[in-house]
N, C-alpha and C positions, 0 to 999 in steps of 0.2 A: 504494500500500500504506500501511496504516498501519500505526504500529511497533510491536511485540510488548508485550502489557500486564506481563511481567516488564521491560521496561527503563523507566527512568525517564521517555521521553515513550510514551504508551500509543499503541495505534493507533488507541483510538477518537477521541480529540482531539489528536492530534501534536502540540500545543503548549497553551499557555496561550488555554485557551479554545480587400526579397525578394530574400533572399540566394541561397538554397537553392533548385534547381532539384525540381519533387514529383515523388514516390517512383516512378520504372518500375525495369524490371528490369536494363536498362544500371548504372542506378545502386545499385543493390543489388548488380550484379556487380562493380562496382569497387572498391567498401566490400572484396567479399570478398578480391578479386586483392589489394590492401592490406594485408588481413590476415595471407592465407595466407603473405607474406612469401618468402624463399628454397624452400619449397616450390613455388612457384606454377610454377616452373622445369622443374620435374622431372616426374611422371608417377606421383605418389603425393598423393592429396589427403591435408592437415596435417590434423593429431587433433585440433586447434583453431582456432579463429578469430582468436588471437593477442590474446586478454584477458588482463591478468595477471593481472586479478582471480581469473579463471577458465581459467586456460589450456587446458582439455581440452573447454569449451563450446563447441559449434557444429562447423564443420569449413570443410577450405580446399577448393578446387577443383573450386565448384558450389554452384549457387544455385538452391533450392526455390522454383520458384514455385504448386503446389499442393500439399497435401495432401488426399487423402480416404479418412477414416478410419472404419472398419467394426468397430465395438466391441459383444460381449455381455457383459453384466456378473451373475456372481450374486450377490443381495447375502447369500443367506445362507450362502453358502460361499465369498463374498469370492475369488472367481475370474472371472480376465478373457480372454476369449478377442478377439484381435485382428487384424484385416488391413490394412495402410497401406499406399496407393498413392501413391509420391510421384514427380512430375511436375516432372523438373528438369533442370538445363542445364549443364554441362564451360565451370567457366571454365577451361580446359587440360586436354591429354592426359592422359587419367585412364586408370591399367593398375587401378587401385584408389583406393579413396575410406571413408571414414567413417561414418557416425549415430549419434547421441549413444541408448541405451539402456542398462537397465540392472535387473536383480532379475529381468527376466521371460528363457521359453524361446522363443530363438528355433527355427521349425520347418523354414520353407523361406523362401529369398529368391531373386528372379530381376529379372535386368537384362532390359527389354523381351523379357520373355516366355522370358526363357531363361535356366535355371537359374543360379545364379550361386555360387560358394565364398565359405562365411564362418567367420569365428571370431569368439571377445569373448577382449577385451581391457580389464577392469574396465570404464568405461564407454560404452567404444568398441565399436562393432558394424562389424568392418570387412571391408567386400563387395569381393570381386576378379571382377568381369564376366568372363564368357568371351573376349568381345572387348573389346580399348579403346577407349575414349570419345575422341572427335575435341575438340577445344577449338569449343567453339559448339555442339556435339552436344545436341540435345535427348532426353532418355533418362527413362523410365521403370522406378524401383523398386517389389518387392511383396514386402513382409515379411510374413508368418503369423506370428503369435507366440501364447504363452496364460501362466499362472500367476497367482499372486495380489500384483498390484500393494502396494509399500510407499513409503513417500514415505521423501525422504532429508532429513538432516538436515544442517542450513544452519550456517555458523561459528558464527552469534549462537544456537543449540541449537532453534532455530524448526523445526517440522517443515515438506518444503516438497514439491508434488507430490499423489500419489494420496492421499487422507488416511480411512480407511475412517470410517466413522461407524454411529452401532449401526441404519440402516437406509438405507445405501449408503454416498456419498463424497465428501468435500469435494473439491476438484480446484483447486489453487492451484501454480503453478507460479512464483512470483517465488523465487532467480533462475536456478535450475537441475532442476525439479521436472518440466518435461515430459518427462524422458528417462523417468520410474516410468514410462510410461502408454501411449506410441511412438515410434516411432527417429524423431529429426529432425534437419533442423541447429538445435542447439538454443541461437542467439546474436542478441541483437535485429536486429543487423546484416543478418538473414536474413529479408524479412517474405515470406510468403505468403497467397493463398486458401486457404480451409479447406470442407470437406463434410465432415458429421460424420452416421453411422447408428446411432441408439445404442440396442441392446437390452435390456430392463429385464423383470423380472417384473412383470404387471399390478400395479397401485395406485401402482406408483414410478412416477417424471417424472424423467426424462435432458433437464438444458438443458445446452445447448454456447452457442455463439456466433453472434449474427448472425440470420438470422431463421427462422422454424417454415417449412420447408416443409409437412410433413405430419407424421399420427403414425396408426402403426394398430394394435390389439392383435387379438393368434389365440394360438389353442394356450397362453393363459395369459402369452403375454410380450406388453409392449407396445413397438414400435417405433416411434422419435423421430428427424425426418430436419432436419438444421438446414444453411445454408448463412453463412459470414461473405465476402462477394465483396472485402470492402477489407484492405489488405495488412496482417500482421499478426505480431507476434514469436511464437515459439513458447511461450513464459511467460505468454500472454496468454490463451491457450485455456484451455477448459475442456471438464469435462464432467459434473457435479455429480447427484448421483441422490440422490432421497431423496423419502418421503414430504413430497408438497407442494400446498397452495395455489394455485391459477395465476388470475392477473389477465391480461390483456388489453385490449388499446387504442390509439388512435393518436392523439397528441397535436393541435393546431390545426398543428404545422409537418409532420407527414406522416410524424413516426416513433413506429416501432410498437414498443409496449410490451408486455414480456412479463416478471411478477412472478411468483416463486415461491417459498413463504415457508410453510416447516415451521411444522406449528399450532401447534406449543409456542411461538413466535414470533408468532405473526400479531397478539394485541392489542397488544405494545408496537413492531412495527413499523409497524404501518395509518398512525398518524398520522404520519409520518417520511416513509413512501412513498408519500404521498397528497401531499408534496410535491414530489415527481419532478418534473413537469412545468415546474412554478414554477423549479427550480433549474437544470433545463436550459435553457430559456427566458432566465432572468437570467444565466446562462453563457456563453449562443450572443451575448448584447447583449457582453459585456465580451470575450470570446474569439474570436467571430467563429462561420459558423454552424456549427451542430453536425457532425460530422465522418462521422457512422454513417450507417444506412436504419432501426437496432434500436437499440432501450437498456432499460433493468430494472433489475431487483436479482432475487439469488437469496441470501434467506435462509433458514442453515440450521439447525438445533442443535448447535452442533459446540464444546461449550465446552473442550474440550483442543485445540484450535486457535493462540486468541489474538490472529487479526486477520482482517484484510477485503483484500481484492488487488482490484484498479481489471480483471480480466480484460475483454478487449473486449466494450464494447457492453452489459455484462451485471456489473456490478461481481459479485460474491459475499462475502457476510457470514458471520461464525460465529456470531450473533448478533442479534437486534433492531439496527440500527444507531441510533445518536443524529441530530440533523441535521447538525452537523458532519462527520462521515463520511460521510457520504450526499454534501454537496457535495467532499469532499476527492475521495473516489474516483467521482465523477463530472467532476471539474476533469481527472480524467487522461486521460480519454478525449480533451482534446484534448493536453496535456503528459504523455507518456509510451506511449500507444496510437496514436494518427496520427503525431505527432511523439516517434519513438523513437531511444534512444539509439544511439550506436554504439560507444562503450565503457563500461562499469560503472564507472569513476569520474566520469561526472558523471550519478551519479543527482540528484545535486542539481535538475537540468533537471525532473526527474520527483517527485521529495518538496520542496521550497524550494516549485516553482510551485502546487502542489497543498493545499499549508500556505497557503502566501500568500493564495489563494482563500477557503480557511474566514478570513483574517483582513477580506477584500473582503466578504463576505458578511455577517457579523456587525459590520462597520462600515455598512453598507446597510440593514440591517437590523432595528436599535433597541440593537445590541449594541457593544462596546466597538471605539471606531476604535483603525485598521492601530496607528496612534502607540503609544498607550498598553502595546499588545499588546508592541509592540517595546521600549519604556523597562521593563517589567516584566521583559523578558529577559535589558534589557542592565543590571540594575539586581542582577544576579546575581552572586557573587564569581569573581572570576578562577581558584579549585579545583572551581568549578561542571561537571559532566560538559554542558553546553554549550559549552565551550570548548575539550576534549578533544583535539579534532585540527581539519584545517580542513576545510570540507567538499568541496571544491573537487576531492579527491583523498584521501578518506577513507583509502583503506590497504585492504586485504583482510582476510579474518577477518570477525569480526560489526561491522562499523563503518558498511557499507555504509546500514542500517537505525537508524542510530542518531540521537540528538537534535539533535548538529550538523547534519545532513546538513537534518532537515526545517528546526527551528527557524532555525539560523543560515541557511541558504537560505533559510527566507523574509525572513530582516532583510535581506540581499544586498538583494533584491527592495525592499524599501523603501527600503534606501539610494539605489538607484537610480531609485527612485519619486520622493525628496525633489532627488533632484541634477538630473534632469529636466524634472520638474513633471507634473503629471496628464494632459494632453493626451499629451506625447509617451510619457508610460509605459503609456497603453493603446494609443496606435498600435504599441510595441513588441511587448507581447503581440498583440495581433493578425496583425503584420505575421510572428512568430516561426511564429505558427499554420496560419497562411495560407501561406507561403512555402515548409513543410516538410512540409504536408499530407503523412499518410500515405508520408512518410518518415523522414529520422533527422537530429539535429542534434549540434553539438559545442559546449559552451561558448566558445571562440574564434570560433564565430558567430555565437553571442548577443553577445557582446560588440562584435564589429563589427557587430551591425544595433545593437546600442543608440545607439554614437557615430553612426553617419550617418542615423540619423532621427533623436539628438538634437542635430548638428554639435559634441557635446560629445566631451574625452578623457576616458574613464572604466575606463583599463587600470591608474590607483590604488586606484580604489575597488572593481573585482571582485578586486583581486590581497591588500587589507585583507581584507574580508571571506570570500573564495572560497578564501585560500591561508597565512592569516597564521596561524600558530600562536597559540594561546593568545588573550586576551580581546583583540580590537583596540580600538586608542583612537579613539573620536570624532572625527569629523570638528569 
């Protein structure tokens, strides 16, 4: 994501200018069992995933491993009629369990085929099965729902979620936005498969995630069938409609590109995203290779928005983007979409690395090295809102998205560039990339893959920069 153009670093330029075993579902359950905490005990899946950031995000006692979601959308009456089938698993005896929804009607839901009791509870959608769920149970949920989706609004006043736009819908869900739109577990810690069927009136285009199966229009709607197969948070989908533009193509490494870019947009993005390919390519060399089968851009007109989300495989703009944006939220697809968080205070992993890339790029480039980038930041007074807090553990509320988080995480990143030396700091990136593919990491394992690939101790200089209140002094 880049950060909201009302705070001080905007999101179109967020600054100035094998440890980890990969992602199965073992592991994604355990993350959960972790979470759920003293519930995981009992025979009630927890209302959350046990974020503080967010504590009512996601849910405890069970883990989605598919979603497939059956959405008609009108945009001129801005009503969505919805069906989600989700495909999931009892980490423990479940008498009842959770889904994060929230603004729409639910109509009917049923546990493997069999009707099931529900109520809401503000954002909680919570299902009591006929029968209980075995621990290791593989089970099937089907919500019917419909109403006219609203997107919720985020500490920092960001709107975040279903976002209507005057000829369909932005669809950005960082970091609690997928509940507007269907019931999930809706916490990174949670990643799944997605199948998405998405119904639009003729002339619209419904992109989601991952690659076009098919698209056929009748009776005046056209329907859009996408599939994402690699594991995915729920903040990360989309489903984005609107009068659009569509490119196509498949790069010289074998992935398939699909742009979709509101005309009001198309001449000041053509040249930006005619450098896709280039930026993924110089990405896959420093990162290691690309993580998807799919990748694009979907830009929209959406100027009461205010930024861009890195969603999988398929960034989305509210806007033309610049080319800094363009590599930020494509650098995410391998730091914060393969390699996803497990809790919301180290987005750092996710905005630091993603900043730091537009500083790699634009030093590669012709444009000002990482250095310079960095002395201009640190050259800033110690009442400077880069200094605010640490970002290491930003705090809840709107901090999560804010200047420390990207700017001071990418110095982190340089510090440890400078303490290492160029060799071992792109085998770090790499080795973080590669190691966690398409699962989730914690800043306590970055820092141990940092010192044993670079036999150095460097738990002063992430705890300076990652956790030091206020302006740290110079090494």
């Amino acid at each position: 994501m880049t950060p909201p153009r009302r705070q001080p670093a905007r999101r179109r330029t967020a600054v100035l200018g094998r440890e980890a075993v990969l992602a199965t579902v073992p592991v994604a359950v355990a993350a959960l069992l972790a979470a759920a905490g003293p519930a995981a005990a009992g025979t009630t899946g927890a209302s959350g995933a046990g974020d503080p950031y967010f504590p009512l995000s996601g849910n405890g006692g069970y883990h989605v491993g598919h979603y497939d979601l059956t959405l008609r959308y009108d945009t001129a009456a801005r009503h969505l009629d919805g069906k989600a089938v989700l495909t999931a698993r009892a980490t423990q005896r479940l008498t009842r369990f959770d889904l994060d929804l929230t603004g729409l009607k639910v109509t009917s839901v049923t546990v493997d085929r069999t009707t099931a009791a529900f109520r809401r509870a503000g954002q909680e959608l919570v299902v009591t099965p006929r029968h209980a769920l075995r621990a290791g149970q593989q089970f099937r949920v089907t919500v019917a729902y419909h109403g006219t989706p609203k997107p919720v609004t985020d500490p920092d006043g960001s709107a975040d979620g279903w976002i209507p736009t005057d000829d369909g819908a932005f669809v950005a869900g960082e970091p609690q936005g997928a509940m507007t739109w269907f019931p999930a577990n809706s916490h990174p810690q949670d990643k799944s498969s997605y199948d998405f069927t998405l119904t639009v009136p003729k002339g619209c285009t419904a992109v989601a995630n991952g690659v076009l199966l098919g698209q056929h229009t009748a009776h005046g709607r056209t329907t859009y069938r996408w599939r994402e197969t690699q594991p995915m948070a729920a903040y990360l989908a989309t489903a984005t409609i609107g009068t659009f533009d569509v490119e196509r193509y498949t790069t010289r490494d074998g992935i398939q590109v699909y742009n979709a870019v509101d005309p009001r947009e198309a001449r000041a993005a053509a040249p930006v995203l005619k450098k896709l390919p280039s930026v993924l390519a110089w990405e896959s060399r420093l990162f290691g290779p690309y993580p998807f089968r799919a990748a694009g851009s979907i830009v929209d007109h959406a100027p009461n928005v205010g930024y861009a989300l890195e969603t999988q495989t398929r960034p989305v703009y509210d806007s033309a983007p610049d080319l800094s944006t363009l590599v930020h939220e494509n650098a995410h697809q391998w730091f914060g979409d393969s390699v996803s968080l497990t809790a919301w205070k180290d987005i750092w992993l996710n905005e630091g690395f993603a900043t730091y890339a537009e500083w790699l790029y634009a030093e590669q480039h012709g444009g000002d090295r990482a250095q310079k980038t960095f002395d201009a930041l640190y050259a800033r007074p110690a009442s400077d809102a880069l200094w605010a807090y640490p970002p290491g553990d930003p705090g809840s509320g709107g901090k999560i998205f804010g200047t420390p988080v990207y700017a001071r995480g990418a110095m982190t990143l340089h510090e440890l560039r400078k303490a290492v030396g160029d060799e071992d700091f792109f085998r770090i990136l790499r080795a973080w990339a590669d190691g966690h593919r398409g699962g989730h990491g914690t800043t306590a394992q970055f820092v141990r893959l940092a010192e044993q690939t670079s036999g150095k101790r460097l738990g002063g200089l992430f705890s300076t920069w990652l956790y030091t209140k206020g302006k740290p002094n110079r090494a």
